[in-house]
C-alpha positions in Angstrom: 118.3 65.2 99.6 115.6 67.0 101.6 112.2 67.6 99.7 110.5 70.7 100.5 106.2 70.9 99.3 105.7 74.8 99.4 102.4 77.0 99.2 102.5 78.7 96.3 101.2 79.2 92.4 103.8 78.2 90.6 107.7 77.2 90.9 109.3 80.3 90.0 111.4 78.5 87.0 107.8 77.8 85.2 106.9 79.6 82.1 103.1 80.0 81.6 102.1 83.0 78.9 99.5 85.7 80.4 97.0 84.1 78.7 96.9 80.9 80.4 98.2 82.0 83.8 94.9 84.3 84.2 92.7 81.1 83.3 94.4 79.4 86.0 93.2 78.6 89.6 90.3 81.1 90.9 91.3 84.1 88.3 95.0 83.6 87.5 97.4 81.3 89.0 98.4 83.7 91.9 95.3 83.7 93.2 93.3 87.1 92.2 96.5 89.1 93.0 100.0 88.3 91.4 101.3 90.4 94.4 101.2 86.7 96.1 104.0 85.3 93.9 106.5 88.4 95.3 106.3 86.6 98.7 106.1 82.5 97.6 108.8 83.1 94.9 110.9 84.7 98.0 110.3 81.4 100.3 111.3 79.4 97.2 114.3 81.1 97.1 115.4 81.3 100.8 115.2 77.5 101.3 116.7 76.3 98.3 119.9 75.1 99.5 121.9 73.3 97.7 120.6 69.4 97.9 117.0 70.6 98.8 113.8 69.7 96.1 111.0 72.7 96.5 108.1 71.5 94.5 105.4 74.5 94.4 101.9 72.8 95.7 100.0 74.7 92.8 97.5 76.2 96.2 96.2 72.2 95.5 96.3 72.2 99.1 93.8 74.3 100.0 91.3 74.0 97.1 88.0 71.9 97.0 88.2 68.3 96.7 90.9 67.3 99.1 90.9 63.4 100.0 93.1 61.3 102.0 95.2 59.6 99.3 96.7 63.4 98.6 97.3 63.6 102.0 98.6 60.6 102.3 101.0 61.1 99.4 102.2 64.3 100.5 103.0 62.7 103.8 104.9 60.3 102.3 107.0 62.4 99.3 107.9 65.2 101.3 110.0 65.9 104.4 108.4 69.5 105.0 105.5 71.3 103.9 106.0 75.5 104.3 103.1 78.0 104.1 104.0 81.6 103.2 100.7 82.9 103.4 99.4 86.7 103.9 96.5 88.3 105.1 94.8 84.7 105.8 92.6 86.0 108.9 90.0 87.3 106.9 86.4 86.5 105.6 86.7 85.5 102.8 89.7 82.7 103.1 88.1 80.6 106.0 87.6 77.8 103.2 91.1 78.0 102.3 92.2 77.9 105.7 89.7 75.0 107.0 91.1 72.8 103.8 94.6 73.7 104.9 93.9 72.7 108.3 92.5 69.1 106.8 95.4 68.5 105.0 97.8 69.3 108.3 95.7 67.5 111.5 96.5 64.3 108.7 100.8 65.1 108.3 103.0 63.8 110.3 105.9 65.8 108.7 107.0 69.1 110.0 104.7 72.3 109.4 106.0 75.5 109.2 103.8 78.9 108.6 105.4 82.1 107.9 104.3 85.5 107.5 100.6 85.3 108.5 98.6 88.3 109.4 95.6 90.3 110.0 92.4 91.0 107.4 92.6 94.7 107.4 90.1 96.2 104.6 87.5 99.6 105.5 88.1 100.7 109.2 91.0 98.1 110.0 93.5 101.6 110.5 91.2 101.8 114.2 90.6 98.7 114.5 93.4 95.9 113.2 92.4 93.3 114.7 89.9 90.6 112.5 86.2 91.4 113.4 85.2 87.5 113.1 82.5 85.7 113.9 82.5 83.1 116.8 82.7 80.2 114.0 85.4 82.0 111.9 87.5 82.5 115.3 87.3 78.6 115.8 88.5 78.0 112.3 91.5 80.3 112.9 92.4 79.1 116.5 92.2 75.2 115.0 94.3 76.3 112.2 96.7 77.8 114.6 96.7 74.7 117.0 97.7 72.5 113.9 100.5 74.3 112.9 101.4 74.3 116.3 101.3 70.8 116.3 104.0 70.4 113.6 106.4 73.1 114.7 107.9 74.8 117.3 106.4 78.3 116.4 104.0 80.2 114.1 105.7 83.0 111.9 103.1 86.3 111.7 103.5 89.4 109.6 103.6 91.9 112.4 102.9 93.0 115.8 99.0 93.5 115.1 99.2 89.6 114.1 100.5 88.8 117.0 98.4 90.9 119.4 95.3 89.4 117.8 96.1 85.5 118.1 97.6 86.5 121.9 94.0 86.8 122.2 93.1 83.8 121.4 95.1 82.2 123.7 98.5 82.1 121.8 101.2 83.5 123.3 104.8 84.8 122.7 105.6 81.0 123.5 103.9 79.9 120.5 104.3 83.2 118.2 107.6 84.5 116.0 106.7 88.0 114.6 109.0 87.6 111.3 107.8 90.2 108.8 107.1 89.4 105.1 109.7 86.7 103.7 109.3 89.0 100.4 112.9 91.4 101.9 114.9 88.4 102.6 115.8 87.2 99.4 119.2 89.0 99.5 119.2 89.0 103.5 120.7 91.7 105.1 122.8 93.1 102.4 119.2 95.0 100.8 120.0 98.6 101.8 118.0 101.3 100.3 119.5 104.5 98.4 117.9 107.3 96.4 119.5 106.9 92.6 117.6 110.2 91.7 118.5 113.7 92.7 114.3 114.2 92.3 111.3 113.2 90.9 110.6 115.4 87.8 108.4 115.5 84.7 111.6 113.2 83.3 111.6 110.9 85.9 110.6 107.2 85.4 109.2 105.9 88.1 105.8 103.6 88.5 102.7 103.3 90.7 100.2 101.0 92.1 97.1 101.2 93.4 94.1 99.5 95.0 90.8 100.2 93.4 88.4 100.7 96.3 90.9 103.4 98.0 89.1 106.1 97.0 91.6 108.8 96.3 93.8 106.4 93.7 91.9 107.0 90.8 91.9 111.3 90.5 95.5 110.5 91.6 96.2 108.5 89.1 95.0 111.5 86.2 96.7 113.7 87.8 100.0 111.8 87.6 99.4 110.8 84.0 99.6 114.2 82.6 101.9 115.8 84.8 104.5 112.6 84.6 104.4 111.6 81.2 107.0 108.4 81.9 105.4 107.4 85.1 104.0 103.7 84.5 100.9 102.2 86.2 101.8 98.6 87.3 98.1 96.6 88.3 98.2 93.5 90.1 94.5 92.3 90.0 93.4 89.3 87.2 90.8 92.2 86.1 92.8 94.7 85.3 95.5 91.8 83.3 91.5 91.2 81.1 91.4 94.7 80.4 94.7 95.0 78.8 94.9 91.8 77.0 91.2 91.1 75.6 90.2 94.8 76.0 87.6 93.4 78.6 86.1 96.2 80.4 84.4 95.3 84.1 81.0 95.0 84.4 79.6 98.5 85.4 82.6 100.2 84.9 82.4 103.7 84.8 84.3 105.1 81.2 83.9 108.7 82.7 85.6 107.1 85.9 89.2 108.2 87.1 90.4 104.4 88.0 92.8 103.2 84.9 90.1 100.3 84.7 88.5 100.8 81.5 90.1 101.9 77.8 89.3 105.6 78.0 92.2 105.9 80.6 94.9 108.2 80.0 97.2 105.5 81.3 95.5 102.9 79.0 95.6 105.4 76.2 98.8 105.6 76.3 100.2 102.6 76.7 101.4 103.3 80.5 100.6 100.1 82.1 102.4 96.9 82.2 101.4 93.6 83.9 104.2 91.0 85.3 103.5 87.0 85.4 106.7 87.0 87.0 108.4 88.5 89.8 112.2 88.2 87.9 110.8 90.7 85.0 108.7 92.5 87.6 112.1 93.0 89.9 114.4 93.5 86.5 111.9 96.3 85.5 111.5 97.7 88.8 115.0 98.1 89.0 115.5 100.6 86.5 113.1 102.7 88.1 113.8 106.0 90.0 110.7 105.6 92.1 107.7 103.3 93.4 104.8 104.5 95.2 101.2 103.4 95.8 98.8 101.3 98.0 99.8 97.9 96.8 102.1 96.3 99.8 103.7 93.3 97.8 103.5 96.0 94.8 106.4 98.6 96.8 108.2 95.5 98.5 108.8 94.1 95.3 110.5 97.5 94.4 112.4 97.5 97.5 113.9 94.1 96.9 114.8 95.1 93.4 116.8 98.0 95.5 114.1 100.6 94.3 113.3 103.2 96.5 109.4 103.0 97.6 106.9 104.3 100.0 103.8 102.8 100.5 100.1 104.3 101.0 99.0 102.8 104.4 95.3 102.1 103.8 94.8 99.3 106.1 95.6 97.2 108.8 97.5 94.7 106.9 99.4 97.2 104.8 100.3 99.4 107.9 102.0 96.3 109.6 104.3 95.5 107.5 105.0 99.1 106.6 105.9 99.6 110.7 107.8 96.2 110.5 110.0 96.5 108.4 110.4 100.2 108.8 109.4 101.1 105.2 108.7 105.2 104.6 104.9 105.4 104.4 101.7 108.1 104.9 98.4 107.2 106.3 95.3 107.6 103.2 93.1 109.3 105.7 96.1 111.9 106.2 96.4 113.1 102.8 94.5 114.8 100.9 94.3 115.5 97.4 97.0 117.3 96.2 99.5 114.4 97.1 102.1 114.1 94.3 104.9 111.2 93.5 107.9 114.2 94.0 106.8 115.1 97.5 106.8 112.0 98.8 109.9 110.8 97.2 111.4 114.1 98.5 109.9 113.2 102.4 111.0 109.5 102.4 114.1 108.1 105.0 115.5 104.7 104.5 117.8 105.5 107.1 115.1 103.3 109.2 114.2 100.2 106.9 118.5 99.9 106.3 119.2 99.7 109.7 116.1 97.4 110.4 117.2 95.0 107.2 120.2 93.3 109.8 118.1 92.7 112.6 115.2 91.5 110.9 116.7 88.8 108.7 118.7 87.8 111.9 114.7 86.9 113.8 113.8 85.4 110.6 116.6 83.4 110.3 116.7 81.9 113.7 113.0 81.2 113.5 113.8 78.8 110.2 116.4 77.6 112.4 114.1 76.9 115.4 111.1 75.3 112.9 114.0 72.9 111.3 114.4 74.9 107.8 117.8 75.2 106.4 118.0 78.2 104.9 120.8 79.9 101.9 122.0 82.7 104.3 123.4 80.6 106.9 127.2 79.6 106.6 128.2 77.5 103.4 124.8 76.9 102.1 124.6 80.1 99.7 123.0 79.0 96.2 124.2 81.4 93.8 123.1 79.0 90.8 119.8 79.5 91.6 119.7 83.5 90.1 121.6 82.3 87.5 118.9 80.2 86.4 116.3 82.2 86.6 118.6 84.7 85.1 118.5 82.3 81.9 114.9 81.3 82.1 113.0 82.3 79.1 110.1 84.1 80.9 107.5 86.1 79.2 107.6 89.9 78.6 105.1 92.3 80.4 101.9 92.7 79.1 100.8 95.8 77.3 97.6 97.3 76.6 95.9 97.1 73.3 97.5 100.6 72.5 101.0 99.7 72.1 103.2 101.0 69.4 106.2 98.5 70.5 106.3 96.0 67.4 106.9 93.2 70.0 104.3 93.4 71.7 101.6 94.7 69.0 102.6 90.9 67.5 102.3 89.2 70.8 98.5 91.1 70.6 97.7 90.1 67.0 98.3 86.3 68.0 96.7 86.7 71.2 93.4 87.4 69.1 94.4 84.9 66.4 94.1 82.6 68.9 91.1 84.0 70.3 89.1 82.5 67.1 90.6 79.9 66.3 89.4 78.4 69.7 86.4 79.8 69.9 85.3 82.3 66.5 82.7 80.4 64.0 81.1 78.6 66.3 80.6 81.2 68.6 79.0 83.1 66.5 77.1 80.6 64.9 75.8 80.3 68.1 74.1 83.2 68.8 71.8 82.3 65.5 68.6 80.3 66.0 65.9 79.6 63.1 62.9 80.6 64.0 61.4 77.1 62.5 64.2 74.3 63.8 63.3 71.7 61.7 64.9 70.7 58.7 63.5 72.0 55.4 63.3 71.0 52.0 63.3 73.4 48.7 61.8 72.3 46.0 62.3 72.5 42.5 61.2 75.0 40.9 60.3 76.9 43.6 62.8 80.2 43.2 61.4 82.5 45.6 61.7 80.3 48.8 65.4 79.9 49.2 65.6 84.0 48.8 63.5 84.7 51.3 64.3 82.3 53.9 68.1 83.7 53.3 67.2 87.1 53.6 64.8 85.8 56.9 68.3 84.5 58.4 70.0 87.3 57.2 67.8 89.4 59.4 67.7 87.3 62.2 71.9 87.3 62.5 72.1 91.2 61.9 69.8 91.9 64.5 71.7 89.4 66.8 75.4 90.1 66.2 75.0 93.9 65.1 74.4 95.7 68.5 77.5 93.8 69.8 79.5 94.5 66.5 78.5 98.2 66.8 79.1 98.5 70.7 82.5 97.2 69.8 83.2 99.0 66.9 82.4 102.4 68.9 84.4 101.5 71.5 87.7 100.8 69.3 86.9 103.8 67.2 86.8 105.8 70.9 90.2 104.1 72.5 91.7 105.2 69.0 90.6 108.7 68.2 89.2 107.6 65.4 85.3 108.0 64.6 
């Protein structure tokens, strides 16, 4: 039996509640953005043949603290290591990616990279290739040669991916442009059809959107009162705060049009759910007319759930994937403000993305084949098992906000905040209450008026602590509730 180590959060089959999987890793589990389980949970799937072990490397390989014994051990347990990975060229993952490259310059077992791409962020539409320093650039061509090292090619997101490492001196030699592993979960049977006539006031359809593209947030008003089923579905550990503890940002702007703080239409009422797992995400997604938004993992998860979508290209690494794999999308700095969810749904073609599915799952295929990966859509090594257990797994519901009226999920809140003290209630606020004389002290007897006023002294003292906090509060639940 052939043991697989693979780059990701979590083995899809795990169950961890909201509340823990946000405390994991560097904010949540995922990594920042659950958007990153869409395309691991994928690569899960797509080598699990039957026979093979995929243990999920919990990102351990790439954090702080890396020694040679877990190299070592990983070079002895396992027979391959994969690494989906994304938009890795960038900034701020050069610690990730040096770590990663420690880990692979000491295997000796096969290494196989897939769907690695450009930075993009502000300006990348002009210019998509990674504006690096000279010592960044070394740390991605040494990553690259590693890799190299282990396998017979590198597997890259899209033709802007490519164009950048060709000038770093890798060419189509060493270089498999393969897409986003995310649409090859069903292989090439994923074909795209509109379920809805239209988009109307009665639809249900969601969206998704990137904070710092500027335009989301008056969009997202707009849509709230005009589509009064349409669901907002965030992706950042932030926003998953927000609608658990009620945790605004710091700064945040309550007058602001971003569904990031609990004066939000959306948040008001109730239209926003978070997924800690891609099988309730894709289940929900399904019964959806419509996805649409600036999120790229956000719309491909619709697509693989047979959804139609169409992504709002913003950047560099959301237009290459968009042109890859043929999916319907409009350029931000093309539209302007009076884009709406029925005009685009009314525009979109999958003629294009069905006819590309075939062909690309046939390149992404052989490349597996080429970097020694069996894979469930070649001959005889389907897995159907494997959605039947996920199809049994016990996985918890979406999270709502704080204003649900769905009995379910109001529970789930109550013992969310039950918990909440009983970790950390008395003696937090005990805390926040310091004498001003910290030295033990003796009454006397006889002595009446002493204990009375150094009572009503501490009595002070906590009220002027814990008051400004409990009032802040208390306005701020009397606002999200209409209540004053």
């Amino acid at each position: 039996m052939s043991r697989i180590l693979l780059r990701s959060g979590k083995d899809p089959f795990e169950v961890v509640p909201p509340e823990l999987a946000l405390e994991l890793y560097p904010r949540g589990l995922w990594g920042r953005n659950v958007g990153n389980l869409v395309f691991t949970d994928a690569m899960h799937k797509i080598v699990s043949v039957p026979g093979a072990e995929v243990v999920s490397n919990s990102f351990l390989s790439e954090r702080p603290g890396i020694t040679r014994e877990y190299v070592a051990r990983v070079d002895e347990e396992f027979d391959h290591f994969v690494i989906p990975l994304a938009n890795a060229f960038r900034t701020s993952f050069m610690g990730n990616l040096r770590r990663l490259t420690q880990v692979i310059e000491g295997l000796s077992i096969p290494v196989t990279v897939v769907g690695v791409g450009v930075a993009g962020g502000v300006g990348s539409l002009d210019r998509p290739l990674p504006q690096l320093t000279d010592r960044e650039t070394a740390t991605v061509q040494r990553f690259v040669r590693a890799v190299l090292d282990h396998s017979a090619t590198i597997g890259v997101r899209g033709e802007f991916t490519r164009e950048y490492l060709a000038t770093l001196g890798f060419g189509d030699e060493h270089v498999d442009v393969v897409g986003c592993p995310s649409l090859y979960r069903d292989g090439a049977d994923l074909q795209i059809t509109k379920r809805a006539a239209a988009i109307t006031p009665e639809s249900r359809f969601t969206m998704n959107l990137s904070p710092y593209v500027k335009m989301m947030g008056p969009l997202s008003v707009r849509h709230a009162e005009k589509y009064p089923h349409m669901v907002y579905i965030p992706q950042g550990d932030d926003t998953l705060e927000l609608m658990m503890w009620g945790k605004e940002p710091e700064n945040v702007r309550r007058s602001g049009t971003l569904p990031n703080h609990l004066e939000h239409p959306l948040y008001q009422s109730n239209r926003m759910r978070y997924f800690v797992d891609t099988t309730t995400w894709m289940d929900y997604l399904a019964q959806q007319d419509f996805s649409f938004g600036t999120r790229i993992h956000g719309n491909i998860a619709a697509l693989s759930a047979r959804t139609p979508a169409v992504v709002l290209a913003h950047d560099a690494r959301t237009l290459e994937l968009a042109l890859y794999h043929d999916i319907p999308h409009r350029m931000v700095p093309e539209l302007d403000a009076s884009v709406d969810a029925a005009d685009l749904y009314e525009w979109a073609d999958f003629d294009g993305f069905n006819r590309a599915q075939r062909a690309n799952v046939d390149r992404f295929s052989a490349f597996l084949v080429k970097n020694g990966i069996e894979h469930i859509h070649e001959p005889g090594k389907a897995n159907p098992e494997y959605d039947e257990r996920l199809a049994a797994t016990p996985f918890p519901r979406p999270v709502e906000t704080l204003m649900t009226n769905d009995p379910v999920a109001r529970l789930e809140a109550i013992e969310r905040v039950a918990l909440l003290r009983d970790v950390a209630g008395p003696d937090a606020w005990r805390a926040r209450f310091t004498p001003h004389h910290a030295v033990p002290h003796h009454v006397a007897p006889g002595a009446p008026t002493l204990a009375p006023t150094i009572a009503s002294r501490a009595v002070r003292r906590v009220r002027s602590a814990v008051e400004p906090t409990l009032r802040t509060a208390a306005a701020r639940v009397l606002r999200a509730t209409g209540r004053r």
